[in-house]
Wavefront OBJ file of the C-alpha trace (Angstrom):
o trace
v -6.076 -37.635 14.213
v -5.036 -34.884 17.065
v -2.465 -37.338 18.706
v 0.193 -34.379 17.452
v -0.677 -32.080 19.270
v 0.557 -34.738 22.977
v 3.971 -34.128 21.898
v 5.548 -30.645 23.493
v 7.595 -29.712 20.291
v 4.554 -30.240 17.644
v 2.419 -27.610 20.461
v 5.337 -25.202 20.209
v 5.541 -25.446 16.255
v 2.295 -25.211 15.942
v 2.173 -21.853 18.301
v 5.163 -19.704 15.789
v 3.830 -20.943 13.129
v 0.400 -19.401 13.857
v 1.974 -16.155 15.014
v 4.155 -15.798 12.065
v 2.016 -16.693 9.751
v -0.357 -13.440 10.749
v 2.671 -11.316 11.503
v 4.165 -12.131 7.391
v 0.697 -11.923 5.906
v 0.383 -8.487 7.231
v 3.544 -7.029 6.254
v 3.490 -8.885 3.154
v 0.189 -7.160 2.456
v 2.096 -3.677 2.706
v 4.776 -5.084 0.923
v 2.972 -6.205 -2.003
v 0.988 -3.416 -2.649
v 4.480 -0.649 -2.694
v 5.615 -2.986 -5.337
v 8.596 -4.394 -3.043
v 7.762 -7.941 -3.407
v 11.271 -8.979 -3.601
v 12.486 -6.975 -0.708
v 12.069 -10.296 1.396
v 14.514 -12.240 -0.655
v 16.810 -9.685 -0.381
v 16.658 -9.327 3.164
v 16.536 -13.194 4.196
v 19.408 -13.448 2.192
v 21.425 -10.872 4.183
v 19.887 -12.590 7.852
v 22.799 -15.587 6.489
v 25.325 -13.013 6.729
v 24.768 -12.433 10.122
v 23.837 -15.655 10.803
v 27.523 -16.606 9.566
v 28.579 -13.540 11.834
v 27.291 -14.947 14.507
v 28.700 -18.050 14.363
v 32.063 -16.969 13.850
v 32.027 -14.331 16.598
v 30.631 -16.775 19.326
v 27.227 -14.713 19.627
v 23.912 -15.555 19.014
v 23.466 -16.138 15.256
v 19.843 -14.644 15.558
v 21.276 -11.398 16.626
v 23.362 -11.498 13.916
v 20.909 -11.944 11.296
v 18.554 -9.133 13.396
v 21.649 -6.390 12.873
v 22.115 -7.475 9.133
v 18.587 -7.434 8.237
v 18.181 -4.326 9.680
v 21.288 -2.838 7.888
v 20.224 -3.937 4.733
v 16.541 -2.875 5.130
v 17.390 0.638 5.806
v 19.925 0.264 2.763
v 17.530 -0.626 0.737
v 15.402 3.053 1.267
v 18.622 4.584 1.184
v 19.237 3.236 -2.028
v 15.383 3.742 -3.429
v 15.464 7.022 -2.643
v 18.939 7.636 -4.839
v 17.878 5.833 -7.498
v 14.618 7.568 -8.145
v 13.153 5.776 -11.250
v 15.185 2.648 -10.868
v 14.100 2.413 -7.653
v 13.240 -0.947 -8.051
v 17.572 -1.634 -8.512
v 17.588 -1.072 -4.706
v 16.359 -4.568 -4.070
v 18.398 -6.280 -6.316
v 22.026 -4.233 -5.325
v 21.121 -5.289 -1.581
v 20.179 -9.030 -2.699
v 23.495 -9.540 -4.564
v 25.278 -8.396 -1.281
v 23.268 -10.168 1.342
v 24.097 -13.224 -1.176
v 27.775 -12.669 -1.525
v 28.591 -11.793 1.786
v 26.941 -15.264 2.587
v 28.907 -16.898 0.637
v 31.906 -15.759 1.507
v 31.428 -16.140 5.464
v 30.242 -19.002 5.618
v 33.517 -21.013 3.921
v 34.634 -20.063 7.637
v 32.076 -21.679 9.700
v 33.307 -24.807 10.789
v 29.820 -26.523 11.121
v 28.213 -26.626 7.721
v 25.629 -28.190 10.119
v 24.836 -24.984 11.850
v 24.394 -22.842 9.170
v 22.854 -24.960 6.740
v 20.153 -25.115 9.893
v 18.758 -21.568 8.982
v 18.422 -22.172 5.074
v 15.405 -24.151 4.966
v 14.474 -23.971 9.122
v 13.367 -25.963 11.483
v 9.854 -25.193 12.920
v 9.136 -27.881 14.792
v 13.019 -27.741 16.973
v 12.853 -24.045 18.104
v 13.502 -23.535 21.625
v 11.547 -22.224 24.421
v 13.482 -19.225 24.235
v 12.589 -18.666 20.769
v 8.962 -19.481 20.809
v 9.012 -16.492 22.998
v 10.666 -14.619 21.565
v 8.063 -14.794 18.548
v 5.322 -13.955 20.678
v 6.765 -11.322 22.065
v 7.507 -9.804 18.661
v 3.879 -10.643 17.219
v 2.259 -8.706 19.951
v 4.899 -5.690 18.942
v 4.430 -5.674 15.023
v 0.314 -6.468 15.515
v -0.132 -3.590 17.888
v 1.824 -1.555 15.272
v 0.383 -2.511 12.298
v -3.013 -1.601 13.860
v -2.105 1.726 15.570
v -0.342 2.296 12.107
v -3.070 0.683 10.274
v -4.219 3.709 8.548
v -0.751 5.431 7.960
v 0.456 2.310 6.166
v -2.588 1.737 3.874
v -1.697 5.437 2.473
v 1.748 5.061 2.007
v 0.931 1.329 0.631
v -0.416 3.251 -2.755
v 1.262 6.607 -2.886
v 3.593 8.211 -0.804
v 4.112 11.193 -2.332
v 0.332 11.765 -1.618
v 0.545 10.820 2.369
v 3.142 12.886 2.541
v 1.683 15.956 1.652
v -1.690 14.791 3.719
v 1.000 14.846 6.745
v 1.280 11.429 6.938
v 5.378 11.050 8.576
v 5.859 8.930 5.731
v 9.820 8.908 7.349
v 8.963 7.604 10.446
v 6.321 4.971 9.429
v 8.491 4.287 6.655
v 11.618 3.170 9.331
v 9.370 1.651 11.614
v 7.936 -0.764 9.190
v 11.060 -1.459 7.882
v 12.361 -2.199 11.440
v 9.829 -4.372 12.487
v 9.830 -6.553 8.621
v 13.929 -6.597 9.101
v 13.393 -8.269 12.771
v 10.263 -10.909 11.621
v 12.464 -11.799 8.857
v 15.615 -12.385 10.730
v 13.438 -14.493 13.367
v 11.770 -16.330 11.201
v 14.390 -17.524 8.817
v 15.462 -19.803 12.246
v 12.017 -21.250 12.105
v 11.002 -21.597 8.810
v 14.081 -20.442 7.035
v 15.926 -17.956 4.864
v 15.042 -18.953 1.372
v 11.251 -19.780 2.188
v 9.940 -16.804 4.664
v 9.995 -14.895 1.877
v 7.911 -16.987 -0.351
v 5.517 -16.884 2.834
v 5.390 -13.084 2.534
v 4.168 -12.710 -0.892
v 1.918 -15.927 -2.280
v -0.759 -15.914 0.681
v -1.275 -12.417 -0.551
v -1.546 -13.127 -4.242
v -3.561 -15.918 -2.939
v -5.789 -13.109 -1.379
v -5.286 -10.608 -3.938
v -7.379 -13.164 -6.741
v -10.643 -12.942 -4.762
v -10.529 -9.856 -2.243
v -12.157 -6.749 -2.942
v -10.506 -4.615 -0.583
v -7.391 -3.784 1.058
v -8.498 -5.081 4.390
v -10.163 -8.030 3.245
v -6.946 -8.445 1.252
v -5.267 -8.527 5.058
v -7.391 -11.157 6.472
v -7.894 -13.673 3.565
v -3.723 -13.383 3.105
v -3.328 -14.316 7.244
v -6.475 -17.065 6.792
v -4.282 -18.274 3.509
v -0.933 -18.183 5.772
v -2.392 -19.603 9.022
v -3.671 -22.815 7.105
v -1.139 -23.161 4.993
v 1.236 -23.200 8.022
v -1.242 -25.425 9.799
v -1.969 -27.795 7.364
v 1.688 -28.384 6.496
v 2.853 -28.671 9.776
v 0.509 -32.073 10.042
v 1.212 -33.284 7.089
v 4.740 -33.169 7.490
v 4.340 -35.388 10.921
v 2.162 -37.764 9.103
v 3.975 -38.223 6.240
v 7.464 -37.287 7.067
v 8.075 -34.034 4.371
v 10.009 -30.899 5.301
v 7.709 -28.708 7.424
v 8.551 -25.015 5.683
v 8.691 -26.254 1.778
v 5.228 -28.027 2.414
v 3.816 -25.292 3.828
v 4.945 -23.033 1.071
v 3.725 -25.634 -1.935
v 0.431 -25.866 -0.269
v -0.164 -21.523 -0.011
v 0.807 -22.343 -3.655
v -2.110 -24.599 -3.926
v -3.776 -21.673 -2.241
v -2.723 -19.174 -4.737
v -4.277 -21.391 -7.707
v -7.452 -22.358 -6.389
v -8.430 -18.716 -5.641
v -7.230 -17.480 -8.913
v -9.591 -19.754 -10.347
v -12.200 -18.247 -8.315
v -11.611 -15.232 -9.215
v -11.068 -16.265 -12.888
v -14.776 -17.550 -12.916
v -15.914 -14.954 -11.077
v -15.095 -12.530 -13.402
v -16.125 -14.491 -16.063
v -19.823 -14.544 -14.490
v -19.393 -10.642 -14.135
v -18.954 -10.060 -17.662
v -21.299 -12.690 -19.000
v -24.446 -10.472 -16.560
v -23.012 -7.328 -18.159
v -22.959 -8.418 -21.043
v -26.931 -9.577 -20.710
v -27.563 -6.240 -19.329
v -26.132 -4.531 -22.263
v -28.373 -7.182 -24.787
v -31.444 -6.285 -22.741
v -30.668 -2.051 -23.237
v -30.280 -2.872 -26.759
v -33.454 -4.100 -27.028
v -34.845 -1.838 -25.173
v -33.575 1.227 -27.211
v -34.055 -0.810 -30.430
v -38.523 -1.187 -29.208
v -38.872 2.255 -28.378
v -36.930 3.524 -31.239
v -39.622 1.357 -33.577
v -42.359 2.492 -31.340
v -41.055 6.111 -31.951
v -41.061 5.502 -35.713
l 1 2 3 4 5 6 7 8 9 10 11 12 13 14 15 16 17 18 19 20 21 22 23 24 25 26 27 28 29 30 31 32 33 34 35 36 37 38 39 40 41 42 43 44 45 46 47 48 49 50 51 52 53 54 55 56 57 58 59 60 61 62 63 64 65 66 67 68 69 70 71 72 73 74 75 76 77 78 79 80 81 82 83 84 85 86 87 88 89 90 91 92 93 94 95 96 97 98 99 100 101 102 103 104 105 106 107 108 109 110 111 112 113 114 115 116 117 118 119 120 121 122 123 124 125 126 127 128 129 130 131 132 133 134 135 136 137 138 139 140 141 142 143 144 145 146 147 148 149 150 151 152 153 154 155 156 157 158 159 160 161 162 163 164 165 166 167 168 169 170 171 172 173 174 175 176 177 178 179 180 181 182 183 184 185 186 187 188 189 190 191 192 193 194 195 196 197 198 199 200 201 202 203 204 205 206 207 208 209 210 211 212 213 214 215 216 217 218 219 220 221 222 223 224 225 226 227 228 229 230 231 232 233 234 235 236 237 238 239 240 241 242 243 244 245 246 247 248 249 250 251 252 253 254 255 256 257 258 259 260 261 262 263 264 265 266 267 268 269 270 271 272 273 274 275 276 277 278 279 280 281 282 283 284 285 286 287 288 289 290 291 292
């Protein structure tokens, strides 16, 4: 059943995988919860641009998508902040141009092959110098989400209110969006550009349907990611299906079963408050009688 893990490339897939799944379960986390859900289409989307940069230019096409996504990440607050009660318009207006731009550049790369490469990924033929490259970057963005743990959980629900607690909401603010730009931009060469950001949202819906905090939310939405990645990297060696939609379809699966689970668990809530309530009634109704 473990006869995978003898072959080099399945140990290495198996090894970003892991790492990114934490590292997009706990931005997506912070994500969710500031109502910028979408801000990882948009930014995937602009990582082609600079992939197709990159490939024009000669360079590495991962650098490219690193300076794009973090162009259109600090766009995006730019834009927020403009729009005040539209904010929400920032996401989209960045989205439509990391989409257009893509389109446009890549008529110019001469191997569809190439580019085409970092649309759906390919986990399990990264290189050694990108497998390190990940864990270098998950031991950056974990040490900063914990050192930042507090900071982020209070700009998560209101900034207006961290702010005037003297939380830098500015400088968390640009660091997170720094650090989501660059996880995106890597990550769209492993798993790719139109499913990391699927990855970044439904293990924490998953985890939103049965967690009853914000850091349990955290750790059921990595456990979600982390088998979800797991599970669909060995299925897609057994049974020969594309390693990053798998893995997304089964943190779908995910996302189901624990909304069920918390569907029935709220259902059992209401059904012993609702007993309680019976049982006061008849309490109030005997001593009202006895009263009488």
């Amino acid at each position: 059943m473990l006869d995978f893990l003898q072959y080099t490339y399945m140990q290495r897939a198996l090894m970003v995988g892991v790492l990114l799944a934490v590292l997009v379960a706990c931005l997506g986390t912070v994500m969710v919860h500031k109502r910028l859900s979408l801000i990882g289409d948009a930014l995937s989307h602009s990582s082609l641009a600079g992939v197709a940069l990159g490939l024009l230019g000669g360079f590495n096409p991962i650098v490219g998508a690193m300076a794009t996504c973090i162009v259109a990440a600090f766009a995006i607050e730019a834009i927020r902040k403009k729009l005040g009660n539209h904010s929400e318009l920032a996401v989209a207006i960045v989205l439509s141009t990391g989409i257009g731009l893509a389109g446009v550049l890549s008529g110019f790369v001469k191997s569809s092959a190439d580019f085409n490469s970092f649309l759906f990924g390919s986990i399990v033929a990264i290189s050694a110098f990108e497998a390190r490259l990940v864990l270098i970057l998950a031991v950056v963005v974990l040490l900063a989400f914990l050192l930042l743990y507090k900071e982020l959980f209070f700009i998560s629900f209101d900034e207006q209110a961290a702010a005037i607690a003297g939380v830098p909401v500015g400088i968390v603010n640009a660091i997170f969006t720094i650090l989501t730009a660059v996880t995106i931009s890597i990550a769209s060469r492993t798993v790719g550009a139109l499913i990391i950001s699927s990855l970044m949202v439904v293990p924490v819906a998953a985890a939103m349907g049965i967690a009853r905090s914000y850091k349990t939310t955290v750790l059921w939405a990595a456990l979600v990611a982390v088998c979800s990645t797991v599970a669909g990297l060995i299925l897609s060696f057994y049974i020969g299906l594309k390693p990053g939609g798998t893995i997304v379809l089964i943190s779908v699966g995910f996302f189901l079963v624990f909304r069920g689970i918390g569907y029935l668990r709220g259902r059992r809530g209401s059904g012993k408050a609702g007993a309680f309530a019976a049982d006061g009634d008849k309490g109030a109704k005997s001593g009202s009688e006895g009263g009488v």
